[in-house]
Each structure stands twice: as structure tokens, then as C-alpha cells.
Phi, psi and omega in degrees: 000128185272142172336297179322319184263353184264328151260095098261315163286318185284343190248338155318301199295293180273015166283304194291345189258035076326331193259317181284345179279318155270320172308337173265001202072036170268327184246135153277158212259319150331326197255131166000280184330305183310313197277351183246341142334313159340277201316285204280356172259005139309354159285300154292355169271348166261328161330310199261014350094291181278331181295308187257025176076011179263104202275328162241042141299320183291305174318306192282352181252354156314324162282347185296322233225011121290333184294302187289352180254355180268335172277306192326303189299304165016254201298330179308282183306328189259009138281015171224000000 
């Protein structure tokens, strides 16, 4: 298994423990925590994405990983 499929399986994971965490209401969609599940795990899901040529695998979690860094600056901006 090459780096690339080993984050790829790791940003599958937190992405999905982010999506199961907030649905159950363990994270607010809101919270640090939430967003950087996100955040890294759609960084690795484009590592691995662009390693096997899936380019708009790559497009949706690039958008995925503006969406999370634009609520982080959020959230970031309404603590100060």
C-alpha cells in the first residue's frame, strides 16, 4: 500500500467521523474540532486523488477544504 492509499483510507475515516460525530451530536458543525476533521481529512483525500488521476475527486474535496478553512477564519474571527 503506498502513502498516498494509506491517506486516503486516513482522510476517508475522518471525514466520515466527522460527518458521524456531528449527526449524532457529538461536534457542532460549528466547532474547531469539526473543521479540521474536515479540513485534513479532504487534504488527503486530494493527495490521493491527484496519485490516481481522479481529478474530480480532487475538485470536490478542494472545495471541500475552502469550505473548512473559510468557516475556521469564521470561527476564528467571532472568538476575538
Amino acid at each position: 500500500m503506498s502513502l498516498a492509499d494509506i491517506l486516503g483510507w486516513v482522510g476517508s475515516i475522518e471525514i466520515l467521523a466527522a460527518f458521524g460525530l456531528n449527526s449524532f451530536q457529538k461536534l457542532k458543525s460549528d466547532s474547531v474540532a469539526f473543521q479540521l476533521l474536515n479540513l485534513s481529512g479532504a487534504s488527503f483525500l486530494i493527495i490521493n486523488s491527484v496519485a490516481h488521476g481522479a481529478y474530480p475527486f480532487t475538485f470536490i474535496n478542494s472545495v471541500w477544504v475552502a469550505i473548512s478553512l473559510s468557516a475556521l477564519v469564521k470561527i476564528g474571527l467571532r472568538k476575538s
